[in-house]
C-alpha positions as CSV (number, residue, x, y, z in Angstrom):
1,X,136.9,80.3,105.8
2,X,133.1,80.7,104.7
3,X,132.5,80.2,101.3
4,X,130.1,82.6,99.0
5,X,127.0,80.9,99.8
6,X,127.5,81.0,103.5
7,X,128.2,84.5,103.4
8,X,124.8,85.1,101.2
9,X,122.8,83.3,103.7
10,X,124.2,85.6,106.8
11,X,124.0,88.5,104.6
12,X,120.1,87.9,104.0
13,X,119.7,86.9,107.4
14,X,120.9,90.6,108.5
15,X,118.7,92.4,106.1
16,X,115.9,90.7,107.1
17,X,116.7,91.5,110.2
18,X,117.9,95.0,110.1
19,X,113.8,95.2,108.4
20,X,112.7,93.4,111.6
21,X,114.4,96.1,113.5
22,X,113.0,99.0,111.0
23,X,109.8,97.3,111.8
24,X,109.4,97.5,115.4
25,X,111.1,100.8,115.8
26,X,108.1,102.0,113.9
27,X,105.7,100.1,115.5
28,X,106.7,101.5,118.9
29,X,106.7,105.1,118.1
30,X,103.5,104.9,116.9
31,X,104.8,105.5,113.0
32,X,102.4,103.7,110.4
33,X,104.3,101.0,108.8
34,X,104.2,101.2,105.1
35,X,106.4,101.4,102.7
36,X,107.9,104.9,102.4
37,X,108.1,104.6,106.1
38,X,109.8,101.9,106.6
39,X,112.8,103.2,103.6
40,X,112.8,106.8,105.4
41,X,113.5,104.7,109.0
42,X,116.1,102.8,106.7
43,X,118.1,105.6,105.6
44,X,118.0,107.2,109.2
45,X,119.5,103.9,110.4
46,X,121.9,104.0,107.4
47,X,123.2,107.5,108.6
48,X,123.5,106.4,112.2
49,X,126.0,103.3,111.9
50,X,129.2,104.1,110.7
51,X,129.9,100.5,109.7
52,X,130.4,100.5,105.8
53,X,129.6,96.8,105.9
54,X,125.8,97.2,107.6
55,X,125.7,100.5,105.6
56,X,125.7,98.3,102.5
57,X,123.0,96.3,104.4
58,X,120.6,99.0,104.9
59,X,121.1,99.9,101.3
60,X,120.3,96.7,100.4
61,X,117.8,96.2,102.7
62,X,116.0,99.5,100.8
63,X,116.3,98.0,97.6
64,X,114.8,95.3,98.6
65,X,111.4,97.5,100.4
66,X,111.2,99.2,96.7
67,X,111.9,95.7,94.9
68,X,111.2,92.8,96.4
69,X,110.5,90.7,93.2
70,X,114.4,91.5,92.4
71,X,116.0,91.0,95.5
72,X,114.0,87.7,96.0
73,X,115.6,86.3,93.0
74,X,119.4,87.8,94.1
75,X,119.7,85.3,96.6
């Protein structure tokens, strides 16, 4: 069984990659990559998984686009 800090790390290993992702789906569409960009691709992303558990992620991954000096601190 992991315990809470193992399951932090993984967790902040997927948001930062589920932004990676976010990222490059941008970059190869053409889309600028800015901020309210990269939220809007985000949300899409969101509304196409139907896992709650990376739902959560993408929601946190958002948070984290709109405040980054708070979600630094979280973890």
């Amino acid at each position: 069984m992991r315990d809470e800090s193992e399951a932090t790390v993984g967790s902040e290993e997927e948001v930062c990659n589920i932004i990676g992702k976010a990222v490059v789906d941008l970059s190869i569409t053409g889309q600028p990559v800015n901020k309210a960009t990269l939220v809007l691709k985000l949300l899409t992303m969101a509304d196409q998984d139907d896992d709650d558990e990376r739902i959560l992620l993408y929601w946190i991954a958002r948070k984290a686009i709109n405040q980054p000096q708070r979600f630094a601190t979280a973890w």
